[in-house]
C-alpha positions as a printed NumPy array, in Angstrom:
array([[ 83.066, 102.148, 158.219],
       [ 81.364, 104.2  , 155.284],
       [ 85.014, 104.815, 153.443],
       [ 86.022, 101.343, 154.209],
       [ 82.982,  99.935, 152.495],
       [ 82.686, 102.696, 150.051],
       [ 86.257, 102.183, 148.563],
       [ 85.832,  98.311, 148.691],
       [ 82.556,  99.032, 146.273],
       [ 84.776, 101.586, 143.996],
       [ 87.511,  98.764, 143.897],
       [ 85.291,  95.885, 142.955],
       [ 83.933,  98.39 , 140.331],
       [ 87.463,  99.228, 138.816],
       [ 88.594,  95.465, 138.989],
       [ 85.205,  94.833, 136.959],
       [ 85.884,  97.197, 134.229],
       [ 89.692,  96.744, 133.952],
       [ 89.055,  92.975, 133.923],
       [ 85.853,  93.521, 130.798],
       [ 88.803,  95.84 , 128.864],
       [ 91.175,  91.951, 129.22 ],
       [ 88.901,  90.268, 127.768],
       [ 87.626,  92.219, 124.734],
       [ 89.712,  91.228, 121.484],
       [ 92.707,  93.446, 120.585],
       [ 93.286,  95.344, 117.477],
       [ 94.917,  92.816, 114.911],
       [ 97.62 ,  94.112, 112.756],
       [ 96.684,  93.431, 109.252],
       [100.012,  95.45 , 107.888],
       [ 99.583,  92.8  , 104.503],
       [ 95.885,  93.875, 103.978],
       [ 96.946,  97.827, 104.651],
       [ 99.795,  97.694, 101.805],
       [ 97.572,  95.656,  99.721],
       [ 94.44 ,  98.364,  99.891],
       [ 97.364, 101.635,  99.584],
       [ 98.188,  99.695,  96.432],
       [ 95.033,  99.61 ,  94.872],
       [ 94.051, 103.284,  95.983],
       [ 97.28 , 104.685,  95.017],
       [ 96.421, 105.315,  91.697],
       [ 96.821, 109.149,  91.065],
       [ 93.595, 110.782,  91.93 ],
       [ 93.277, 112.702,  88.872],
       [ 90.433, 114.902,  89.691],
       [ 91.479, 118.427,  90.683],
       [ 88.192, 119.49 ,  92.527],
       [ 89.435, 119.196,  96.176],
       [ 90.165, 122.244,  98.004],
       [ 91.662, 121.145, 100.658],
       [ 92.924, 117.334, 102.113],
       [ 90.033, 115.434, 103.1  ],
       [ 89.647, 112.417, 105.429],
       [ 87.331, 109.516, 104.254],
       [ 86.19 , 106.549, 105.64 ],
       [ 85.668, 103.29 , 104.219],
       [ 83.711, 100.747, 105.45 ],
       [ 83.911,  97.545, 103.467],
       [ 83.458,  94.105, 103.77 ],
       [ 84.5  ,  90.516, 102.472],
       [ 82.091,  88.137, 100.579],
       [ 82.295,  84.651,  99.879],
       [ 84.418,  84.639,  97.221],
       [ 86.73 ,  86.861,  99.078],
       [ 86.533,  90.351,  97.116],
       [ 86.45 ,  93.34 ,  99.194],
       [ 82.425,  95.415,  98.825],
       [ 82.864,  98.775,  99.982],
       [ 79.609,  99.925, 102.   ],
       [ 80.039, 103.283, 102.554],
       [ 82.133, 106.178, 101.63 ],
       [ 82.071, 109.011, 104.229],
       [ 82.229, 111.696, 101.753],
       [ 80.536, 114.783, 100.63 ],
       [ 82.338, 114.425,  97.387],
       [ 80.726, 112.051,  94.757],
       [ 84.008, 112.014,  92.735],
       [ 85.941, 110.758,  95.758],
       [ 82.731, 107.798,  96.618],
       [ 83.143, 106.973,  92.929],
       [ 86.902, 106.757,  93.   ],
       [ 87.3  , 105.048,  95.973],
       [ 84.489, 102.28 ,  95.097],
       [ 85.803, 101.655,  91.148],
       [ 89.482, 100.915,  92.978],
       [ 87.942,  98.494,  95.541],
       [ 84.937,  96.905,  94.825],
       [ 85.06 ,  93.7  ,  93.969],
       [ 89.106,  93.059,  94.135],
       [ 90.535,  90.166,  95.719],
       [ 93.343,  90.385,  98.333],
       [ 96.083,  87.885,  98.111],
       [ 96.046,  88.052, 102.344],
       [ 93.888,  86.281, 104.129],
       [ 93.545,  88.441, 107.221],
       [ 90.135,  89.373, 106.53 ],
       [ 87.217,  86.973, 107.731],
       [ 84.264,  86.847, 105.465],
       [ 81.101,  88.671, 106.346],
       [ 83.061,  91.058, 109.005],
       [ 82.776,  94.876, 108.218],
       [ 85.818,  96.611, 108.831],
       [ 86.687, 100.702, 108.544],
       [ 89.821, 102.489, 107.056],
       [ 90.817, 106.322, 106.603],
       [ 92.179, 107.473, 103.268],
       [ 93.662, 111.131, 103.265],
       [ 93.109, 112.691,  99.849],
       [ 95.71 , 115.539,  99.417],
       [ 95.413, 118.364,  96.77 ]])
């Protein structure tokens, strides 16, 4: 009688958290706002202080007048924060797959 109602509680519980994972919203594509943002980054990075590829992340986020504000710049490089902020801040997107006021995070691989 202990399994029986042991696995029923275990069952409810899994049922509970697969049905929570439903619910939650899914990872939109925004392919239009990705090519747009490799556009504006893929200016040649012309500084030749990196020893070795690094991985930064951008958080950003869209005002009212729909131009991108970066927020942060996960980098211990102050050439790469400055780079990445004078290609993004303040440029529009010509998508609109971004809603205003939402913060959103992308990586940027800088190679040597």
């Amino acid at each position: 009688m202990k399994k029986l109602l042991l696995s029923a509680i275990v069952s409810l519980f899994a049922s509970a958290v697969f049905a929570s994972t439903i619910n939650e919203d899914p990872n939109v594509a925004l392919s239009k706002t990705t090519k747009e943002l490799s556009q504006l980054l893929n200016k040649s990075y012309t500084e030749d202080t990196l020893e070795k590829e690094e991985l930064v992340k951008v958080t950003f986020t869209v005002n009212e007048l729909h131009q991108l504000v970066v927020l942060q710049v996960n980098s211990n490089s102050s050439e790469i924060q400055s780079y990445v902020k004078q290609a993004l801040n303040y440029k529009k997107l010509s998508s609109n797959e971004l809603t205003v006021g939402k913060d959103y995070v992308f990586e940027v691989k800088f190679k040597n």
